[in-house]
C-alpha positions, -999 to 999 in steps of 0.1 A, spaced: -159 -52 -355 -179 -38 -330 -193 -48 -295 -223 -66 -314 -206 -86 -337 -181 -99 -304 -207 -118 -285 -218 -148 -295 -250 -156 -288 -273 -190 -303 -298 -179 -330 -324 -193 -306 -316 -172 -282 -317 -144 -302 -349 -151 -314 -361 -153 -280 -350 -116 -274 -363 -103 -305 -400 -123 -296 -401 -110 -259 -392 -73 -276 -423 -74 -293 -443 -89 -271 -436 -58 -244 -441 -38 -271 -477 -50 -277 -480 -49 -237 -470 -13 -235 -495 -4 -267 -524 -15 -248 -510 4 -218 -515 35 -241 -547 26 -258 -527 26 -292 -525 4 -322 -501 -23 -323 -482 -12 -353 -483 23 -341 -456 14 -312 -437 -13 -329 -433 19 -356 -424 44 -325 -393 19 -317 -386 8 -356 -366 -25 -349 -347 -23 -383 -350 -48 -410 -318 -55 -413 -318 -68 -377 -349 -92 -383 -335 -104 -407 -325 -145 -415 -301 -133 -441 -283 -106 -420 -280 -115 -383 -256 -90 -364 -257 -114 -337 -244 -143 -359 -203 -153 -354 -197 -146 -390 -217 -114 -393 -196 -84 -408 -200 -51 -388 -209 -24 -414 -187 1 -399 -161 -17 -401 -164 -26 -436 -178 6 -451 -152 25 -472 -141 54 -448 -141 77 -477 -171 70 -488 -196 96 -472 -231 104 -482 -227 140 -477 -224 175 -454 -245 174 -423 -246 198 -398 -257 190 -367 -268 228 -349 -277 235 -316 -292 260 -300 -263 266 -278 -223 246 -275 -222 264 -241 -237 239 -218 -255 207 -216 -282 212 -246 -248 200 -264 -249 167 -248 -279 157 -273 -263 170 -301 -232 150 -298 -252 122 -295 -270 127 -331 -231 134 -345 -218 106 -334 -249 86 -348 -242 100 -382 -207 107 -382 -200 71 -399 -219 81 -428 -218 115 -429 -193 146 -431 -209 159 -399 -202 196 -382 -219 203 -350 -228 239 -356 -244 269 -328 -240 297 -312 -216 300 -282 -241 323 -258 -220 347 -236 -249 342 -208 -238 304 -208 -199 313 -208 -190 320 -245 -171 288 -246 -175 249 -259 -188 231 -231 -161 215 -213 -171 180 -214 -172 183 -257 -148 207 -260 -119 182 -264 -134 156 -279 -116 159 -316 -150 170 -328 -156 195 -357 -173 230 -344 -188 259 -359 -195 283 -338 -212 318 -338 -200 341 -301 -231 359 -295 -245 379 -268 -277 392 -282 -298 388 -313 -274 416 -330 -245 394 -330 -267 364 -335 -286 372 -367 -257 389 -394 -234 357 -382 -262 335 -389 -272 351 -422 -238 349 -430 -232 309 -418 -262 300 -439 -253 314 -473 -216 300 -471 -223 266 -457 -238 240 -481 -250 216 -465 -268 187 -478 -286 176 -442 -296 196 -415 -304 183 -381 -316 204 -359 -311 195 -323 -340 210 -302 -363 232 -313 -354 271 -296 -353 299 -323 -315 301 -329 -312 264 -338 -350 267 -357 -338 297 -376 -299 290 -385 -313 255 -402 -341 273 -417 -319 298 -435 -294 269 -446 -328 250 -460 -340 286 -480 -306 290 -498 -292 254 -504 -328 232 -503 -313 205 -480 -336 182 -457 -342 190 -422 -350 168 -395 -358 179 -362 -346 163 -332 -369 167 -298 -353 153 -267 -375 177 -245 -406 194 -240 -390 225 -242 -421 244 -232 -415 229 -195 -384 254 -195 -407 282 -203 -423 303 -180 -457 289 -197 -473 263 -216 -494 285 -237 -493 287 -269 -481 322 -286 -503 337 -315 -489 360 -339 -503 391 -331 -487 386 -299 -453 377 -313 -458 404 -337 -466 433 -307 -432 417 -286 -408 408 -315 -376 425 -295 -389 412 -264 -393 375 -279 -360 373 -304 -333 399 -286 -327 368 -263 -339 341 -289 -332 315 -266 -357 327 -239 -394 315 -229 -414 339 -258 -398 325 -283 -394 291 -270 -432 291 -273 -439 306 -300 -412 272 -316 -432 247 -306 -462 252 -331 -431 249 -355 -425 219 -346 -444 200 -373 -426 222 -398 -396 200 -405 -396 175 -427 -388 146 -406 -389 142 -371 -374 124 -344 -373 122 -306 -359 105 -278 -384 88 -262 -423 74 -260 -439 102 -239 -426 129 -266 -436 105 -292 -470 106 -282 -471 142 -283 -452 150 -314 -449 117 -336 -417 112 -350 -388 82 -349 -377 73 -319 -339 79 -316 -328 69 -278 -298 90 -261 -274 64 -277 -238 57 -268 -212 33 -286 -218 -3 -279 -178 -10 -283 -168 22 -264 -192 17 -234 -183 -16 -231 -170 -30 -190 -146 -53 -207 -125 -27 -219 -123 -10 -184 -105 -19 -156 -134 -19 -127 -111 -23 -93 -86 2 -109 -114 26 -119 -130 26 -78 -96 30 -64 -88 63 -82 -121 72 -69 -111 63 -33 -137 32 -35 -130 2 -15 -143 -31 -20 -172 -33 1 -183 1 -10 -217 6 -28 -214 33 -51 -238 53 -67 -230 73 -98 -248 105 -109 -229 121 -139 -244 151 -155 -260 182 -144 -274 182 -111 -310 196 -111 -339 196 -78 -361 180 -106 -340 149 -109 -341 141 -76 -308 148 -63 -319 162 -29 -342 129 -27 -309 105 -27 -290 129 -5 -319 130 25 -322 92 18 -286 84 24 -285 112 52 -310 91 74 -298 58 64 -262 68 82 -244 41 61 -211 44 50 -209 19 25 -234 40 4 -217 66 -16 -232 90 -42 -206 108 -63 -220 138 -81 -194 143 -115 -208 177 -130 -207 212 -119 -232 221 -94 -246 257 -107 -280 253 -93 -283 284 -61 -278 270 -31 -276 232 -38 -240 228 -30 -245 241 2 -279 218 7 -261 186 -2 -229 193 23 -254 200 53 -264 164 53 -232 156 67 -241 118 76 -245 109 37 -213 105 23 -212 127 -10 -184 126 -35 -183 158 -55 -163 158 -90 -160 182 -120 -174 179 -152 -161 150 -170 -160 147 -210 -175 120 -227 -139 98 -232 -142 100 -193 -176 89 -185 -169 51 -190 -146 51 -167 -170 64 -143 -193 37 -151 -168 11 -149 -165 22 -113 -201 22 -102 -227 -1 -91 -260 18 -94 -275 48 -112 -300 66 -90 -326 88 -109 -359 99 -87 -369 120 -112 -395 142 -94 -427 128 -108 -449 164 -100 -422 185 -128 -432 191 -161 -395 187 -170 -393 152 -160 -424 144 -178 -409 146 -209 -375 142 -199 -355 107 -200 -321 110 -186 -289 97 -211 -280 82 -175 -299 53 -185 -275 45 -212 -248 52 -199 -258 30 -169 -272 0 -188 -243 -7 -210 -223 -18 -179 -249 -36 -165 -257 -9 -138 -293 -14 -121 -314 18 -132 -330 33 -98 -360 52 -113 -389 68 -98 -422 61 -122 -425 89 -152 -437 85 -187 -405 87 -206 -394 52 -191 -424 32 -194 -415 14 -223 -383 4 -210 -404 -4 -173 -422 -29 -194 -390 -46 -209 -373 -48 -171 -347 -26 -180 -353 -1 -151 -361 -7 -114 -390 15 -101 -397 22 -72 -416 50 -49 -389 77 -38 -398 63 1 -386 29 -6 -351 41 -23 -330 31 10 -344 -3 10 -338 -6 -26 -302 5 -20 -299 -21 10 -318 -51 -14 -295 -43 -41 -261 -42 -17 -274 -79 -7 -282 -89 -46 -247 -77 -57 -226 -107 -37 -252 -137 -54 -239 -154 -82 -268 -144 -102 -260 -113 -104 -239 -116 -133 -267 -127 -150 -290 -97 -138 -260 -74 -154 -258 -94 -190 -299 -91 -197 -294 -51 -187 -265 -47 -215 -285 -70 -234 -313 -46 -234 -292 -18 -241 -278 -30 -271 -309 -38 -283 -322 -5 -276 -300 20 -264 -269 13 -288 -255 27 -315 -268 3 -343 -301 1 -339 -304 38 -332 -282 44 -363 -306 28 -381 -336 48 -369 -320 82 -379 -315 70 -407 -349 62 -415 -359 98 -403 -337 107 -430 -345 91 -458 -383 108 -447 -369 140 -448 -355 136 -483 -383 128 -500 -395 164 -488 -401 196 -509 -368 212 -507 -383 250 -506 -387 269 -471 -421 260 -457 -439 295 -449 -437 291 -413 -407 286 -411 -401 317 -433 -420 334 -410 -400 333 -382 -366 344 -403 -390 376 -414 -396 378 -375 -357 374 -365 -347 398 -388 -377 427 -379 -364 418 -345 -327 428 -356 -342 458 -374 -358 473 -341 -320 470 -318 -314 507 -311 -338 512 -333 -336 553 -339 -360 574 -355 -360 573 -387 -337 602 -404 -341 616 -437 -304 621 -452 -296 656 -455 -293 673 -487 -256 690 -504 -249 719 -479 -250 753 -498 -213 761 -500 -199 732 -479 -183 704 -501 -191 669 -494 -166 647 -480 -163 606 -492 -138 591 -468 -122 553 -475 -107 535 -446 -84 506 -446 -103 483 -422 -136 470 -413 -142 487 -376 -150 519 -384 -180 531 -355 -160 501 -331 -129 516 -314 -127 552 -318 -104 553 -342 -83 586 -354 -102 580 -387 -136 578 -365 -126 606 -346 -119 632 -372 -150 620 -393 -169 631 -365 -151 663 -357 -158 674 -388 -192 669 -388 -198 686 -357 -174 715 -365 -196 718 -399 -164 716 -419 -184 693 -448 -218 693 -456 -223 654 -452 -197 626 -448 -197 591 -468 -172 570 -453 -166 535 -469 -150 504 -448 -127 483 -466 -139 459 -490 -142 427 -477 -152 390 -492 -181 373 -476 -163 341 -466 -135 363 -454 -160 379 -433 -179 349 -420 -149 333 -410 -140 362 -386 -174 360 -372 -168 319 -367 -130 325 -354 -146 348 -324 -143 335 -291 -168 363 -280 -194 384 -289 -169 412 -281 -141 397 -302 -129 417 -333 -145 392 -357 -175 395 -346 -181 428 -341 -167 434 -380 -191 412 -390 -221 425 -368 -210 464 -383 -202 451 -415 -241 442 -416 -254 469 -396 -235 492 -426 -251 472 -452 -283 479 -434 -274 518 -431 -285 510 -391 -256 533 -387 -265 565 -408 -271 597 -392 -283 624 -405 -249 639 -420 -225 607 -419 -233 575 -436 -216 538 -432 -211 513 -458 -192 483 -465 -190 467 -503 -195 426 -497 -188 406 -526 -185 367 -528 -181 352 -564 -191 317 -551 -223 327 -537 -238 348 -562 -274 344 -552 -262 360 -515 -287 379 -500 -253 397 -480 -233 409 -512 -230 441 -526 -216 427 -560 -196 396 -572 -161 403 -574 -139 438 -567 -141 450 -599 -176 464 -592 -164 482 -561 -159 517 -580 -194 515 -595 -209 503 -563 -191 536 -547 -205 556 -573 -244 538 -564 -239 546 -531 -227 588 -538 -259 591 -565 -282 574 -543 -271 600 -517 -272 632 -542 -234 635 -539 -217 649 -567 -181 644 -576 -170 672 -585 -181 693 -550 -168 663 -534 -131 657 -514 -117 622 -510 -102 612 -476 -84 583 -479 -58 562 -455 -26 557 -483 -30 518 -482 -67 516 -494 -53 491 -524 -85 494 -545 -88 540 -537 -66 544 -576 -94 526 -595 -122 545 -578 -104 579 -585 -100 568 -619 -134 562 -621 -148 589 -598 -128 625 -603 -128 639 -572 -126 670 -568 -96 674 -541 -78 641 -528 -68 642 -491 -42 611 -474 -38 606 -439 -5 585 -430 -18 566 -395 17 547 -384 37 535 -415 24 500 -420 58 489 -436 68 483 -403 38 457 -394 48 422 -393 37 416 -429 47 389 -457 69 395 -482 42 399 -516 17 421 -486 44 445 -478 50 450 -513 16 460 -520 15 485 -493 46 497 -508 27 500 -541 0 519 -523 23 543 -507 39 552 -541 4 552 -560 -20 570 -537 2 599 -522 16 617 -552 -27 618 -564 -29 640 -529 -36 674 -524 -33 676 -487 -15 652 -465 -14 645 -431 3 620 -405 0 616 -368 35 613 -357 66 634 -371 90 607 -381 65 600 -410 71 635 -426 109 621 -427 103 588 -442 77 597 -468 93 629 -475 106 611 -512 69 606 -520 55 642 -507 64 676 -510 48 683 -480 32 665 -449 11 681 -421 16 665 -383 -14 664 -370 -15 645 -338 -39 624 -324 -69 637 -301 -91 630 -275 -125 630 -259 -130 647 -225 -150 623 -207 -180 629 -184 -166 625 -147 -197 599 -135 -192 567 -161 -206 541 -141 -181 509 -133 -183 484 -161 -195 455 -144 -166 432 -147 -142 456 -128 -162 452 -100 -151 418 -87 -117 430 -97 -98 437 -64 -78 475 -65 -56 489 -70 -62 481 -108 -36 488 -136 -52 492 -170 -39 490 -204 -65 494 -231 -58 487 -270 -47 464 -296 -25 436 -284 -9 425 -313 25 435 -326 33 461 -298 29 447 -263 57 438 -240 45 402 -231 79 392 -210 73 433 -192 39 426 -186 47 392 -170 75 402 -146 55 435 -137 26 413 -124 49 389 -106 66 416 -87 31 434 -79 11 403 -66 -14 428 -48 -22 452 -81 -50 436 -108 -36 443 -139 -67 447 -163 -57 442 -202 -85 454 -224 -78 444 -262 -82 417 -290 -56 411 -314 -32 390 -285 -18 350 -295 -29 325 -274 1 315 -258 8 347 -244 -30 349 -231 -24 313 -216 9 327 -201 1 356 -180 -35 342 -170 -15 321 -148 -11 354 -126 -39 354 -103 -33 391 -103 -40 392 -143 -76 395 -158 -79 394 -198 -115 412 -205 -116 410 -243 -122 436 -270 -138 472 -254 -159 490 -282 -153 530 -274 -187 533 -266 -176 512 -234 -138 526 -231 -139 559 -215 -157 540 -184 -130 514 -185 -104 539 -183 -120 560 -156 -120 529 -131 -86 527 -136 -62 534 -106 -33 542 -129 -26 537 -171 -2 519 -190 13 512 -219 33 482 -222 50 483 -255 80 476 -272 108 488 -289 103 487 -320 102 501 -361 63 499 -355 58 517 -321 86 546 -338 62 554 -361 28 558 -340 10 578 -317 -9 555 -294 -43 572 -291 -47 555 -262 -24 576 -242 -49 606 -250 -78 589 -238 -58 583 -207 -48 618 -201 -84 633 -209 -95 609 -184 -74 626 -157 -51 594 -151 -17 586 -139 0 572 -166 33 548 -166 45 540 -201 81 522 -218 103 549 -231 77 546 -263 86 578 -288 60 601 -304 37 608 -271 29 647 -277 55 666 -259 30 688 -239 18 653 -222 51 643 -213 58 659 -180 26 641 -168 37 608 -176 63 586 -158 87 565 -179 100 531 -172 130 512 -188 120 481 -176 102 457 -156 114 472 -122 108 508 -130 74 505 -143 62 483 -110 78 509 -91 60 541 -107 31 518 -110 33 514 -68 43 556 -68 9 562 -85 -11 545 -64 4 560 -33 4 597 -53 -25 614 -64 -23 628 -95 -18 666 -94 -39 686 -121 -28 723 -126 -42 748 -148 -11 734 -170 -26 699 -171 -62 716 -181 -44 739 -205 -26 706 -219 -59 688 -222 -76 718 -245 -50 714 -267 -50 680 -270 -89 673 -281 -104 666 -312 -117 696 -312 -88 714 -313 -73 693 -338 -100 698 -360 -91 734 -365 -59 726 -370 -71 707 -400 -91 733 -412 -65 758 -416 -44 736 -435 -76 732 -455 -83 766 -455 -49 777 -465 -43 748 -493 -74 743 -511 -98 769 -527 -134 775 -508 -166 759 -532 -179 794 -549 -211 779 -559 -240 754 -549 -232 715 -561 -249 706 -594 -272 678 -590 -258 649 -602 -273 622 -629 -277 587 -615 -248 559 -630 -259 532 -653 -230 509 -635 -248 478 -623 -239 453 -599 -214 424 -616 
């Protein structure tokens, strides 16, 4: 049973409370010149509390929640907000909590890399469920989103605040699964704009990239608020905002039984604090703001020069210059505390005495605005210090906050140090916690979402138009990113064959992979007339759930998932060389996202994609990677007319399972005796696949020689030099113990480690180091800068049956970059490079040729540059093409046109 049900309190009494409610009520309607009924409906005392029959206040009164079957749930929320990042969160939670009795609830948003890409501390441990979406612009934002939406049914959305990603990620869930929405408003949200106005729609129409590239920004912000009426139920979190909007009231609530003072220990709670008896503390937790009137209590206390007042700040002070501000007025004294969570603040409470907000009554913000302080303050009994602004009126006229004039704080502060040693006093505290349970608690606010619910269900379940008007918005928006011009696809090459090239990953345009590489190469060395290169398959759950498992908008999933779309899109076409990936989902067969509804479509969808581009078959080669598992159906199906494999690494040495290994083992034994021409990019592979090929071509990897004026990528540059760099995947290969002692003995070198792919635990180990700095996933557009702002290269990797049988690229890139290098004794490095490289056995020798580097400039010869011609892409490219030249038959005439396939999608 909860706090409600604990206190006994006479029915006579109660009915006294419940009377003088209404009677403030109707006191505070004539305030605003408003029916009666219309404010009594704003606050929505539930039935259930007015009750004879069910009296929560009664002794023998059973608490709902503890008596409702805890598997008995009335469905899927989501709760989504427009950002987990920072303190727009702190609502959110409050709504989840609310339903999370009832309801399977997920709190659901993007994590914003402007805000920090991460869960906002004081949530982020809390035990509740996320979703979340890394995102830095709109072109993360909007496939994830897509995706989210098909692959989530939900059967309640709530959408906390209304700013376009929120807005839009609950209007797609509404268009493909017809659940309710109900918009929560616990802000004006046009106060955080740079303008009230409204926006039209030839104006959002002339700035859509402007508005939605940053959907979280003041254009679109404005343009939200006309959408506002939209949902099918509304709420908000207090009277001003109910005035403007409508809607159901639904207070910043908190748990009558969890912010309850006789579960916490008060003395114990001020003395971890440092608090002594006779101390008078004042407790601001949240984010500090100018608009809340943080300056005002810091001047006050400054000129009063008393020590028993104390104001401790708990939150992280990211406002410019206020930090500095608040420790000039060195006669207040100021406490200064991080961010707590939410199992925290009680305790915080416990040790308080008075919540100060002088909300600046001039800001917009705080004319709207009504601080969750308040509840947290008035469950323990805590005197509300409040300058006068609309949001508190109602609770003014109950005598639940103490107003005053920001001049006459100190003697409030001295009035209320005197109050707090009368005996009344307790008395003072048990109406304030009276009044929040009767307002600002958990049942009664339960009870009003719930109302706003049953609203919203009684609403047509189709998209309303506006709302489909901003999704066509968000996704022109998306369209115009890099928008190019737009490129007619060229047409079969007059005695060039066509070249249809199937990879075994989805990151192909990402890292600069061999296979991206040589596609290009080829292109540009007019070896094919045009180049369709397929990605592998992939599922459309699979791939939303790499987009939700990012911890970045740089992280692997979602970047797959942002290409993946972009591919689907053909955003990545060029004139010669087209993208695609196949999506399929057989659970979601109405998905805007999928290219068909199971794999066995996949050669037919091929075959769509070659006819749609006029390639033919039989003037066609296929270029596949050996472990493609679906490439012997589709050359069943499509008869190419030369197959080419390219072995990169043998990936029966990955750290595979037992039925996944034997698959690639399958694929091995299927795909390379259908070749005409293979190739491998490291020589022990001619050896081991030698029993499954006649004859295998080394062809090592290449590089790129980079432009000498790459501007510093910007997180190097609070990096302090000499910098050691390793760029590339992390998984499988790296040296973590190496890496470890190499920092610890080289405490004045950063070592910069550029990949994704690494476990947590090995991440959490090293960023111990001071010295260490973990930058995430670098796309290749991004590398070659990277690399160049180097001091010195390395390559960290093990021992192993996997590094034996590869030929990290990465060394290239390192070389054509002009850059010492310091690597293990890793095998397969081309030997030309070799004399420029310095090998280490271990720990000790690679810190000391790290420290030799520095100290030594590099020394490039006409060697080195001789080296470095031979190495590029370029130069491997011809290599191919003599093998090509010299194993497979020129085309003697031009391609037939082909007819289009009468395959449709499953």
């Amino acid at each position: 049973m909860d706090a409600l049900g604990e206190f006994v309190v006479s029915e006579d009494l109660e009915k006294k409370r419940i009377r003088m409610l209404q009677h403030n009520l109707r006191r505070l309607a004539k305030m605003m010149d408003k029916p009666n009924l219309d404010v009594i409906e704003a606050f929505e005392i539930p039935e259930d509390l007015m009750s004879e029959e069910r009296d929560p206040f009664s002794p023998d009164f059973v608490d709902p929640d503890t008596a409702k079957d805890e598997h008995s749930k009335q469905g899927r929320a989501a709760i989504i907000c427009w950002d987990l990042c920072h303190n727009p969160a702190g609502r959110a939670i409050v709504l989840y909590d609310l339903l999370a009795r009832d309801w399977d609830v997920e709190l659901v948003g993007p994590l914003w890399s402007q805000f920090g890409g991460k869960i906002w501390d004081p949530i982020a441990k809390s035990g509740r469920k996320f979703r979340t979406l890394a995102c830095e612009t709109l072109e993360e934002f909007y496939p994830a989103a897509q995706g989210f939406a098909e692959t989530n049914p939900y059967d309640l959305v709530i959408i906390s605040k209304p700013r376009a990603p929120a807005l839009a990620l609950g209007a797609m869930i509404k268009k493909y699964h017809g659940c309710p929405i109900v918009l929560d408003v616990d802000d004006l949200e046009l106060s955080f704009a740079d303008s009230m106005d409204e926006v039209s729609e030839t104006e959002i129409k002339k700035n859509l990239l402007e508005a939605f590239r940053l959907p979280f920004e003041s254009l679109a912000t404005r343009y939200c608020d006309k959408l506002i009426p939209e949902a099918d139920s509304l709420t908000v979190s207090n009277i001003a905002l109910r005035g403007r909007y409508g809607g159901h009231i639904v207070r910043h609530a908190r748990d009558e039984n969890i912010f309850d003072p006789v579960h916490y220990d008060r003395e114990l709670a001020r003395k971890k604090m440092g608090l002594k008896k006779n101390d008078f503390a004042l407790m601001f937790v949240g984010t500090p703001r100018p608009h809340k009137g943080i300056y005002d209590i810091a001047e006050a206390l400054h000129e009063m020069d008393d020590n028993r007042f104390v104001l401790n700040i708990v939150g992280e002070i990211n406002y410019p210059g206020m930090q500095e501000r608040l420790e000039d007025l060195t006669n207040a004294r100021i406490n200064f505390y991080p961010n707590c969570d939410f199992r925290s603040l009680p305790g915080y409470m416990a040790a308080a005495d008075a919540i100060p907000l002088l909300q600046d009554t001039e800001n917009e913000i705080a004319q709207w605005q009504i601080p969750a302080k308040i509840s947290d303050g008035m469950a323990f009994g805590l005197p509300i210090i409040m300058t006068e602004v609309p949001p508190i009126f109602d609770l003014e006229q109950q005598n639940l906050v103490k107003v005053i004039h920001k001049d006459y704080f100190a003697d409030t502060l001295l009035e209320l140090y005197e109050e707090r040693k009368q005996k009344s006093y307790k008395k003072t505290q048990d109406r304030i916690r009276a009044g929040f349970e009767d307002e600002l608690g958990f049942r009664v606010n339960r009870q009003r979402l719930q109302n706003a619910i049953v609203r919203a269900s009684k609403a047509d379940p189709s998209l309303s138009k506006p709302f489909q008007i901003l999704l066509d918005h968000m996704r022109a928006a998306f369209l115009k990113i890099d928008e190019k011009p737009k490129v007619k696809p060229a047409a079969a090459k007059k005695g060039k064959p066509d070249l249809v090239m199937f990879w075994k990953q989805n990151d192909s345009g990402i890292y600069g992979r061999r296979s991206d590489m040589i596609m290009k190469h080829l292109i540009e060395a007019d070896r094919f007339g045009r180049i369709l290169q397929f990605d592998a398959p992939i599922n459309l759950e699979d791939l939303v759930k790499q987009a939700e498992r990012a911890d970045s908008p740089l992280h692997p999933g979602a970047l797959t998932m942002t290409q993946s779309y972009r591919n689907k899109m053909k955003l990545n076409d060029t004139k010669h060389h087209f993208l695609r990936t196949f999506i399929w989902s057989d659970a979601f067969r109405n998905s805007e996202m999928i290219d068909g509804t199971s794999l066995d479509v996949y050669p037919a969808y091929v075959r769509e994609q070659m006819d749609q581009l006029g390639i033919d078959a039989d003037n066609s080669y296929a270029w596949v990677c050996p472990v493609v598992h679906d490439f012997p159906k589709i050359a069943k199906d499509i008869k190419f007319k030369h197959v080419i494999c390219d072995i990169i690494d043998d990936q029966r040495a990955f750290d595979l399972t037992q039925a996944d290994r034997r698959q690639v083992e399958e694929n091995y034994e299927t795909i390379l005796p259908m070749a005409d021409i293979i190739l491998t990019n490291c020589q022990p592979n001619v050896e081991t696949f030698a029993p499954l090929a006649e004859t295998i071509h080394f062809v090592p990897n290449g590089t790129e020689i980079p432009p000498d004026d790459l501007a510093m990528p910007a997180i190097l540059e609070h990096i302090s030099r000499p910098i050691a760099g390793y760029v590339g995947h992390l998984q499988d290969r790296i040296d973590w113990d190496l890496l470890d002692e190499v920092a610890h003995r080289l405490p004045d070198v950063s070592l910069v480690i550029a990949g994704g792919g690494a476990n947590k635990e090995n991440i959490d180990r090293l960023s111990k180091r001071l010295n260490v700095h973990f930058v995430g996933v670098v796309p290749y557009a991004n590398v070659k800068a990277f690399i160049q702002h180097f001091d010195v290269c390395i390559v960290p990797h093990k021992g192993t049956d996997l590094t034996k049988r590869m030929n990290p690229l990465k060394v290239y890139n390192y070389f054509a970059a002009k850059k010492p290098i310091v690597a293990t004794e890793v095998e397969n490095i081309d030997g030309s490079m070799t004399p420029y490289i310095r090998f280490a056995k271990n720990a000790g020798e690679m810190a000391v040729s790290i420290n030799e580097c520095v100290d030594t400039p590099q020394i490039y010869d006409e060697r080195y540059i001789e080296v470095l011609n031979e190495i590029t892409w370029q130069s491997r490219i011809n290599h191919i093409g003599a093998i090509l030249d010299e194993h497979l038959p020129s085309p003697k005439s031009v391609p037939k046109t082909t007819s289009k396939s009468n395959t449709k999608k499953g």
